[in-house]
N, C-alpha and C positions, 0 to 999 in steps of 0.2 A: 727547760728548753731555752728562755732567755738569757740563763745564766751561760749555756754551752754557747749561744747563735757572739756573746759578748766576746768571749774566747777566742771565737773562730775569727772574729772580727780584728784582732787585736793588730795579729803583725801588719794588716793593711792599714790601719790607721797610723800605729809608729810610722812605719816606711815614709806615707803620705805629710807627716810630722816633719820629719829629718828632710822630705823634699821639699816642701817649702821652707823651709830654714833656709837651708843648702841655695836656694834658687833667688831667695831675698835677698844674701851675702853676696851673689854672684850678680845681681843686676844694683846693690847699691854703689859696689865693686866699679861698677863700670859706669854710672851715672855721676859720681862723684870725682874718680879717679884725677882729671886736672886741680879740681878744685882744692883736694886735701892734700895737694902740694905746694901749691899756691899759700891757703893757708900758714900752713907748717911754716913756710919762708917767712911770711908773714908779722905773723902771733907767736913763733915757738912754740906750737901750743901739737900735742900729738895727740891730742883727745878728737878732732878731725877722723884722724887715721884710725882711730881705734872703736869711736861709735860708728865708724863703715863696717865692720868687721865681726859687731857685736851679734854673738846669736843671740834669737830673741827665744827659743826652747832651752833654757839653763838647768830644768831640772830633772832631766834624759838621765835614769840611774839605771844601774847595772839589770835590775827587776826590769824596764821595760824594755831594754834592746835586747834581752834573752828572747824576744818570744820572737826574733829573726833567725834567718836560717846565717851558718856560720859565714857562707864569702859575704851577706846583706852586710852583715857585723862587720868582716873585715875591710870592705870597700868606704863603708861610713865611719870607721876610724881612720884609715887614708886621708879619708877630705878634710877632718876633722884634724888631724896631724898637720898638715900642708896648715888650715888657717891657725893654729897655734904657732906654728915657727912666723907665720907672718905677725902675730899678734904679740908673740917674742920681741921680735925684731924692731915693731913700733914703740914698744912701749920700753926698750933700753937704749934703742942707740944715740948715739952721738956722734954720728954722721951727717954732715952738710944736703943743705935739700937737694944737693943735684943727684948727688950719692945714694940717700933714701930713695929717688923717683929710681935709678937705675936698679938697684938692689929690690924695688917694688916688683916692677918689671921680670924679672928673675923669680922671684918667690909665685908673683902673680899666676906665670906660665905652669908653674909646679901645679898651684891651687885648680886651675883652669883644667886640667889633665884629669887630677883627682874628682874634680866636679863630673868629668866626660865618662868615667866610670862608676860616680854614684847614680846617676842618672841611668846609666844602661843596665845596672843591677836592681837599682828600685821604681826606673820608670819615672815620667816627669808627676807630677807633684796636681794631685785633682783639686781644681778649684772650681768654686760657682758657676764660673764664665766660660770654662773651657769649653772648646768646640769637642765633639764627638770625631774619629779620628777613623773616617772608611778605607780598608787597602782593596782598590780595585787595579785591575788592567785594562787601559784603552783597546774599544774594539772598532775595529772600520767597519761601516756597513757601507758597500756601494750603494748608489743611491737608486731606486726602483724605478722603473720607468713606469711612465704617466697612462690611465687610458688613453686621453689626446692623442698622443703619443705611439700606443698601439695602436689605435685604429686610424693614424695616418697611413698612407701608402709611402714608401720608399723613395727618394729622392734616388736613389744610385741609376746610373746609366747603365744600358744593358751593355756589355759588352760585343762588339760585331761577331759575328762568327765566319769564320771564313772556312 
C-alpha cells in the first residue's frame, strides 16, 4: 500500500519540482535583470547573466517526467526551450550591452509567455507559506432592521384626505 500511495504521489511532486524551478528562474529573472547588465558592461563577464538563469533541478530525466500526462510534458518543455535559447544567447554572443539588454527583452517576453502556460497546466508551485486559495462570491445582505427600530412608531405624516 505505501509502495502504490508513492506512485500515485509521483506526478504531483515532479509538477510541484518543475514549478518551483520555473518560478525561481522567473523572479531571479526579474530581481536581477538591471543589474546583470550593468555588470556585463562592467566586468565582461556573462556568468551574471547565466547564474540568473541557472536551474537549480538538473537532474529531471526522461524516467521522472514520464509519470506527467503528455500536454504537462509538452508545456514544461516550452519553458524549458524559451530559457535555453536565452541561456544560448548569453553564453555566445558578442553583442555590445545595449544589444544584449534589447535582445534580453525579446527572448525575456518569449520566456514570460512560456512561464504563463507552465503555470496554468501545472498550477503554481506549493510552498510551506502559501496561503490556502478560497473561490467565493460577494453576497449583499441588506442590513436588518433593529428591534429599536421596530418598536418605534413611524415618523411619516399622515397624508390629509380630502
Amino acid at each position: 500500500m505505501a509502495r502504490r500511495k508513492k506512485l500515485d504521489e509521483t506526478p504531483a511532486r515532479v509538477t510541484n519540482l518543475i514549478a518551483l524551478d520555473a518560478a525561481l528562474i522567473m523572479r531571479r529573472l526579474e530581481a536581477r535583470r538591471d543589474e546583470m547588465f550593468t555588470l556585463f558592461s562592467r566586468l565582461r563577464s556573462r556568468e551574471p547573466m547565466l547564474s540568473t538563469i541557472t536551474t537549480r533541478f538538473t537532474s529531471a530525466t526522461f524516467h521522472d517526467l514520464v509519470h506527467l500526462p503528455e500536454r504537462e510534458q509538452a508545456v514544461v518543455h516550452a519553458f524549458y526551450e524559451r530559457l535555453d535559447e536565452m541561456r544560448w544567447y548569453f553564453t555566445y554572443t558578442e553583442d555590445m550591452p545595449s544589444t544584449v539588454q534589447q535582445t534580453f527583452t525579446a527572448l525575456h517576453r518569449r520566456l514570460e509567455e512560456a512561464y504563463r502556460h507552465l503555470v496554468v497546466a501545472l498550477g503554481p508551485p506549493v510552498t510551506p507559506d502559501a496561503a490556502v486559495v478560497v473561490e467565493a462570491e460577494p453576497v449583499r445582505q441588506e442590513p436588518q432592521p433593529t428591534q429599536a427600530a421596530l418598536a418605534r412608531p413611524s415618523r411619516k405624516r399622515a397624508s390629509p384626505v380630502a
